[in-house]
C-alpha positions in Angstrom: -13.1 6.5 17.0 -10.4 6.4 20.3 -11.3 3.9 22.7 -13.7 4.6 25.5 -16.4 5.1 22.4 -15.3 1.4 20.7 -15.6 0.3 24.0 -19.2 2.2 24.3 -20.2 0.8 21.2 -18.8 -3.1 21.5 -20.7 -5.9 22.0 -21.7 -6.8 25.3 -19.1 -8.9 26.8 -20.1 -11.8 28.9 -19.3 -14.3 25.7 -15.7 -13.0 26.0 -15.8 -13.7 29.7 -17.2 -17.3 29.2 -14.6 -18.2 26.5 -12.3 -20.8 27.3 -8.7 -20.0 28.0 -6.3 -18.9 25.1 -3.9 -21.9 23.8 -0.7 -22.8 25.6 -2.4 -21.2 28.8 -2.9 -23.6 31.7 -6.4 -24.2 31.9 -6.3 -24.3 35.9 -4.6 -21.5 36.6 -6.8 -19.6 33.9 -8.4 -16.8 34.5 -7.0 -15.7 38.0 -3.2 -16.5 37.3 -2.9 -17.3 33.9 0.7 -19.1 32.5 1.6 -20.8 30.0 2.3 -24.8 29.4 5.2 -26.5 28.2 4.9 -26.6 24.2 3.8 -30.0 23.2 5.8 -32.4 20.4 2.7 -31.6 18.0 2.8 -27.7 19.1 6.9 -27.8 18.6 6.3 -29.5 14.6 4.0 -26.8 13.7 6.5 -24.0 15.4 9.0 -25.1 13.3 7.3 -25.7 10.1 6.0 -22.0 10.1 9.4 -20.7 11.1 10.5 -22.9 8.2 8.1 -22.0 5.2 8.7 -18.1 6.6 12.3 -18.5 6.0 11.4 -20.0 2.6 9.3 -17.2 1.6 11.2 -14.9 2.4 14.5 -16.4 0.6 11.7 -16.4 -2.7 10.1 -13.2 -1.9 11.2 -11.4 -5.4 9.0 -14.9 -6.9 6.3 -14.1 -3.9 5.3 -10.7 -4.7 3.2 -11.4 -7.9 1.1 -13.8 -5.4 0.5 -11.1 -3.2 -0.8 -9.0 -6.4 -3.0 -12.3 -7.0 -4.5 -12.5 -3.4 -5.1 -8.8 -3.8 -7.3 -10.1 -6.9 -9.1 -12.5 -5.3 -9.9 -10.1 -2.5 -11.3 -7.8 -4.9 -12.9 -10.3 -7.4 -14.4 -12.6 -5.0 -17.4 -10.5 -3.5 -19.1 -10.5 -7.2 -18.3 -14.2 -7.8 -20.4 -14.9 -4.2 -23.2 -12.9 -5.4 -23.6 -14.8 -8.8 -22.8 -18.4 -6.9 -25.3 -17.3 -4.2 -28.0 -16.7 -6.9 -27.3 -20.4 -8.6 -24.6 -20.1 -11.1 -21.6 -22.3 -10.6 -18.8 -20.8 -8.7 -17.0 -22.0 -12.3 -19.1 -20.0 -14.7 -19.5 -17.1 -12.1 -15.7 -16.7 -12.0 -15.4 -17.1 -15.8 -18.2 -14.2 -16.1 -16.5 -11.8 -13.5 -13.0 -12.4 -15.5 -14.9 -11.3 -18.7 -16.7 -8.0 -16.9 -13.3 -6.9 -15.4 -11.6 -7.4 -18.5 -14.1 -5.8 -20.6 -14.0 -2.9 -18.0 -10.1 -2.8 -17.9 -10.1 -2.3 -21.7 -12.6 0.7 -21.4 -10.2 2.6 -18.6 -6.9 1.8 -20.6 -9.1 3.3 -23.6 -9.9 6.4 -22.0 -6.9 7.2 -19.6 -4.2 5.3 -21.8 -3.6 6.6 -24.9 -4.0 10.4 -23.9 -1.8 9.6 -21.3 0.9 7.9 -24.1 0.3 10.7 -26.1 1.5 13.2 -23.3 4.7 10.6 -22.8 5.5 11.0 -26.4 4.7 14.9 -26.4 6.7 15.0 -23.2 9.6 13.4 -24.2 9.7 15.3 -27.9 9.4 18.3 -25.7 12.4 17.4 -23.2 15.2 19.6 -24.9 13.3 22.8 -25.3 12.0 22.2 -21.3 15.8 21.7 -20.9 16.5 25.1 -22.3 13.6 26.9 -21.1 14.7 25.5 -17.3 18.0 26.6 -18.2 17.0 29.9 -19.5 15.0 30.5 -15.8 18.3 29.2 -14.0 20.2 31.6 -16.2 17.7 34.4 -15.3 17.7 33.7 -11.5 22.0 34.0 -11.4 21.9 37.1 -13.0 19.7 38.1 -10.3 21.4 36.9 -7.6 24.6 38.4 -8.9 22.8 41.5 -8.6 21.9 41.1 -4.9 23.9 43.3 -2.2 24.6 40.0 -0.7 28.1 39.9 1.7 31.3 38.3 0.5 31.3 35.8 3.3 27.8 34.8 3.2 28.0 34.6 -1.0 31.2 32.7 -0.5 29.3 30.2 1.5 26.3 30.0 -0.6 28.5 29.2 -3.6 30.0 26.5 -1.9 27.1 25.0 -0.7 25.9 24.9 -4.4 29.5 24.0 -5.8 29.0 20.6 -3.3 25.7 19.6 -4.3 26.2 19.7 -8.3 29.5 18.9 -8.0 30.1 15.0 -9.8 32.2 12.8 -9.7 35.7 12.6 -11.6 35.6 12.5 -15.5 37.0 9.8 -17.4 35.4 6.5 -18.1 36.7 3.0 -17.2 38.1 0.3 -19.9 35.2 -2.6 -20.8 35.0 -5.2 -18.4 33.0 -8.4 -19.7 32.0 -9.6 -15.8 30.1 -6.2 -15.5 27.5 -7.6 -17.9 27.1 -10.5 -15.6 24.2 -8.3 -13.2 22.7 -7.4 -16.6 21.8 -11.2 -17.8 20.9 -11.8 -13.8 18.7 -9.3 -13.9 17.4 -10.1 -17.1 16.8 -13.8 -16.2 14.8 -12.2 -13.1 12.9 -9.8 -14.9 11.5 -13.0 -17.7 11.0 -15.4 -14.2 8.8 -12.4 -13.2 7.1 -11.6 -16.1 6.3 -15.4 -16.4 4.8 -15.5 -13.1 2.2 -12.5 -13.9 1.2 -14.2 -17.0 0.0 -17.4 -15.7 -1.4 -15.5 -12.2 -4.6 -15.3 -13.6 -5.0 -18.9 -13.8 -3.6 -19.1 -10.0 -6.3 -16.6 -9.3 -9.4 -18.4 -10.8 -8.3 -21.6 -8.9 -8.0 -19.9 -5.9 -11.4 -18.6 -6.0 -12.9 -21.6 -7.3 -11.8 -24.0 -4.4 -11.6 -21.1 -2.1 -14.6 -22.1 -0.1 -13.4 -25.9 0.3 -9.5 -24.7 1.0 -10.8 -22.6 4.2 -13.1 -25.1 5.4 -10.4 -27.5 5.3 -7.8 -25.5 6.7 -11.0 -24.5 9.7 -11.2 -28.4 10.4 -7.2 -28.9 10.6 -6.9 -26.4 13.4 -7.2 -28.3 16.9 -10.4 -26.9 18.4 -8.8 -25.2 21.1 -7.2 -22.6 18.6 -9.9 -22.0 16.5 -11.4 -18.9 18.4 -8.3 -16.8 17.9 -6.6 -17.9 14.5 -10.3 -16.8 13.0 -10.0 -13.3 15.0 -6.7 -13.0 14.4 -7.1 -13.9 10.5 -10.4 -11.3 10.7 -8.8 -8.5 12.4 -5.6 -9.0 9.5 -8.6 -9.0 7.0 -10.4 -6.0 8.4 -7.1 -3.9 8.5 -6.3 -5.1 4.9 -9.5 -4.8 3.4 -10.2 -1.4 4.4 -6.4 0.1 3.3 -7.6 -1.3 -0.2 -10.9 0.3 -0.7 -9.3 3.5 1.2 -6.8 3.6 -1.3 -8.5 2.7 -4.3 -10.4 5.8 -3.4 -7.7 7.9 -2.1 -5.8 7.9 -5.6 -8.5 8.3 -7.6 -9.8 11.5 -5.4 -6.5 12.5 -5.7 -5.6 11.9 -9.0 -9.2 14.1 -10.4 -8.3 16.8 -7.8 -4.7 16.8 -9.4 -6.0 16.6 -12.9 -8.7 19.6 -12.4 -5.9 21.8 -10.3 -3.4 21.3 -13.0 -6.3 22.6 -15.5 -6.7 25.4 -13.7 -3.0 26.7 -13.5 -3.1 25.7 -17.7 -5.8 28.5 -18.0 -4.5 31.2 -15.1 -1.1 30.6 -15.1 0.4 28.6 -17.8 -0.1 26.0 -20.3 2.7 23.4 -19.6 0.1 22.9 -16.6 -2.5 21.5 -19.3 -0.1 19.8 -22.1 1.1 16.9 -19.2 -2.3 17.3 -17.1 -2.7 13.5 -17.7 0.7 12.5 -17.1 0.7 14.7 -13.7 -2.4 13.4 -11.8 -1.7 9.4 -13.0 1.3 10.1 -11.3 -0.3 11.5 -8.3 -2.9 8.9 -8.1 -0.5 6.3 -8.0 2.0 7.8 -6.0 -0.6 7.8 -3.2 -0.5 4.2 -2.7 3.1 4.9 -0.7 1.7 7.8 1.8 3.7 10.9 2.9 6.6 10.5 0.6 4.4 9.4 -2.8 2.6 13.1 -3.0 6.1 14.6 -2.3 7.5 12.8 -4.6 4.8 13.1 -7.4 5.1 16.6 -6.6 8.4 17.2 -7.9 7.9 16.8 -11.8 4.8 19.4 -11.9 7.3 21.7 -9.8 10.2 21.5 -12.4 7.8 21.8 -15.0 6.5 24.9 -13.6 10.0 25.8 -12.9 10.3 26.1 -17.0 8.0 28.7 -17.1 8.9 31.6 -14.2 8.9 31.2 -10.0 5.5 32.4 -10.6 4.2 28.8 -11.8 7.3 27.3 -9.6 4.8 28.4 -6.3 1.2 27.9 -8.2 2.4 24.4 -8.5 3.9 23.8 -4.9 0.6 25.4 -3.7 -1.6 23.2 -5.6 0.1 20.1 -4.8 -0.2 21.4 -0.9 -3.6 22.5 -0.8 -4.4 18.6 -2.7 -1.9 16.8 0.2 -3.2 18.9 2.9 -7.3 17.8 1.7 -6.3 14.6 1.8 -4.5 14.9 5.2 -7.7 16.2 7.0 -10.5 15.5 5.0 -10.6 12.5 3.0 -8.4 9.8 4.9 -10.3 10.4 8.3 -13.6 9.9 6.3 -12.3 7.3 4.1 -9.9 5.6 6.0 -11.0 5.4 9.4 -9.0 4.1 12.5 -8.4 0.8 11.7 -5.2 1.8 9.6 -4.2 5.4 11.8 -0.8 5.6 12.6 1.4 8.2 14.2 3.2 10.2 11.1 7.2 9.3 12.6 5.7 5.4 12.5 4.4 5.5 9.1 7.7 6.9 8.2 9.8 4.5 9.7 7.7 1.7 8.6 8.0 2.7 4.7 11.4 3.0 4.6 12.2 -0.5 7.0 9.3 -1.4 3.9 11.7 -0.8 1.1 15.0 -1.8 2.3 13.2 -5.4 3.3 11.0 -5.6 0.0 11.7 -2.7 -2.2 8.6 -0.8 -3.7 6.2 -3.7 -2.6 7.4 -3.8 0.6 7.2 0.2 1.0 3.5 0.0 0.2 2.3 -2.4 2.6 4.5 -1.2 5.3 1.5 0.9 6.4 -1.1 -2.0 6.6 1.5 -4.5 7.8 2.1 -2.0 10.7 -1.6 -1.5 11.3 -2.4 -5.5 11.5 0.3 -6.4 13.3 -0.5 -3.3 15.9 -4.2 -4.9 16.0 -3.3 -8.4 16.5 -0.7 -7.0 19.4 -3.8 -5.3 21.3 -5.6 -8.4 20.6 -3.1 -10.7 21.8 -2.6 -8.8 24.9 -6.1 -8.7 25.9 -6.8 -12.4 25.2 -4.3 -12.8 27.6 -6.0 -10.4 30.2 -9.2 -12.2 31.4 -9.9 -9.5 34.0 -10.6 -7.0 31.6 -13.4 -8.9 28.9 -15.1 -5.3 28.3 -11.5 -4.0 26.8 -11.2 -7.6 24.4 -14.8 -7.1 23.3 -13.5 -3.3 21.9 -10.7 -4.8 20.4 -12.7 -7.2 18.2 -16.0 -5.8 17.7 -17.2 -5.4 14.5 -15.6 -8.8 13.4 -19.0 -11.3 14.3 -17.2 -12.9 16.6 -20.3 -13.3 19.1 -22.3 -14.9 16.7 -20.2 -16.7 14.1 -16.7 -17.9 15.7 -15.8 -20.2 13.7 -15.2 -20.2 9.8 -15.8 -16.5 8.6 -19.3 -15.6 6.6 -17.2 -15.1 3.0 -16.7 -18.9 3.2 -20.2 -19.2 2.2 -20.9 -19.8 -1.5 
């Protein structure tokens, strides 16, 4: 939706005109002249402790990232634990039971999808040297081809070299032992156990944070001065809007994608080839999870079905770039506008720039919630600005509606047991 019809469709907006004036704006010169106040002592200690536990987390953010899988948790396990606490059971026992149901439900997916999907790792991997040949066999077919061409000298000369520089490696020989070069190897080792430590004991961080969940954000509502309350809650809810929705969107994204992918490779199996059907599994879990990291994920989950195919003939090289396009290109114009919405639509040379600034801040993490971190931080700019422009309350209203802001502005409605 663009925005002359969110501004059609927004709450009427004579409450934003009758708010009071954003903090560290001077209340007299607000809402004709608006500027800012000096920055009190109080104001100054906060400043600085948020720039300081920033810093912090980001000097810990390889120990961070299983916390963000855990608030991902709780975003996803707390609507069911509401709706058992809201019917009587203690928040306790309803967290207990949800654990139990998700587990129980876990155990059924791994039993369906997982050991096919091993089985196709093992038959994959048993497989590997006769693929090796076969691919060499085409590679060997496709020269003698080419030598066959009436190409010209010159252009053949440059061809070769072209080739020659990509395949090219480096010098042979190998380098005499050194005993320091196993010092990364016990670092990273010692890394990997500190991480694998901190996603065993993050489902007990999880059930605490949804047990006192309700009583942590009611405190943290009654610690803010009352002057900020109105806009940490909208920008907290327009943060929660943007994230929530890129969650369901792509928990629904990959598994579209990964059934298309699955019933596509099928097809090819029984029309084209069967190295399509013997990794179909393998393929579309690839695919499916792949399209957590948009644009590059199906491009890149497109390359082993392509060198597979490329084991059986050019024929199955281009049924296997086609299928893979026609799946991206559904996706592209049919399922993310319908499933995704606005709240996360971003120009394609944005996304792009924003998943590889991602990974080179945070690695894969990072790469995967470049896109919502982009989107929240665009909304919360609008947002910002418009608070900050009292002569246009019609414009503000847009940028917020949807969030209940009009009739709840205070601790959000999920706070409720």
């Amino acid at each position: 939706m663009d925005e002359p019809e969110r501004a059609a469709t927004a709450p009427p907006p004579e409450w934003v005109a009758a708010l009071p004036p954003p903090p560290f704006v001077d209340a007299a010169s607000y809402p004709h002249h608006p500027r800012l106040v000096a920055v009190s002592p109080r104001v100054a200690v906060l400043i600085g402790a948020a720039i300081l536990i920033g810093v912090l987390l980001w000097m810990a953010r390889d120990a961070v990232r299983p916390f963000v899988l855990g608030l991902l948790m709780v975003y996803l396990l707390d609507p069911p634990v509401r709706w058992l606490a809201r019917r009587g059971m203690r928040r306790s026992i309803a967290i207990i039971v949800v654990y139990v149901v998700a587990v129980l439900l876990f155990l059924e997916f791994l039993n369906l999808t997982l050991t096919p999907l091993i089985d196709e790792i093992v038959r994959l991997l048993r497989d590997l040297p006769a693929l090796a040949q076969q691919l060499q066999d085409q590679a060997d077919r496709l020269s003698e081809i080419y030598d066959r061409l009436a190409i010209p000298g010159s252009i053949r000369q440059w061809l070769e070299s072209m080739i020659t520089s990509i395949t090219q490696g480096g010098p042979s020989g190998g380098a005499a032992f050194d005993p320091t070069d196993l010092i990364p190897v016990l670092t990273g080792l010692t890394s990997v156990v500190g991480g694998l430590f901190a996603y065993v004991i993050l489902p007990v961080w999880v059930f605490y944070v949804l047990k006192d969940r309700v009583a942590l954000t009611r405190q943290f509502d009654r610690s803010l001065p009352a002057a900020w309350r109105f806009d940490v809650w909208a920008i907290l809810r327009i943060v929660r809007q943007v994230f929530g929705q890129w969650v369901r969107a792509q928990l629904i994204l990959g598994v579209t994608v990964g059934v298309f992918t699955f019933i596509g490779l099928l097809i090819l199996s029984a029309t084209i080839d069967p190295v399509f059907g013997r990794y179909a599994i393998l393929l579309s879990v690839t695919a499916g999870i792949l399209e957590l990291v948009p644009i590059i994920g199906p491009i890149i989950s497109a390359i082993p079905a392509v060198l597979l195919a490329a084991t059986a003939g050019i024929e199955a090289v281009i049924a296997a770039f086609a299928l893979y396009l026609i799946v991206q290109q559904v996706e592209n114009n049919v399922l993310v506008p319908k499933i995704q919405g606005d709240a996360i639509e971003l120009h394609p040379a944005l996304v792009i720039a924003a998943i590889v600034i991602g990974g080179s801040l945070a690695g894969l993490l990072g790469a995967i919630l470049a896109l919502p971190v982009t989107a929240a931080m665009r909304d919360v700019g609008r947002y910002l600005f418009r608070r900050l422009s009292p002569d246009e309350p019609e414009a503000l209203a847009a940028s917020i509606d949807g969030l209940g802001l009009e009739v709840d502005p205070g601790v959000p409605s999920l706070t409720t047991s």
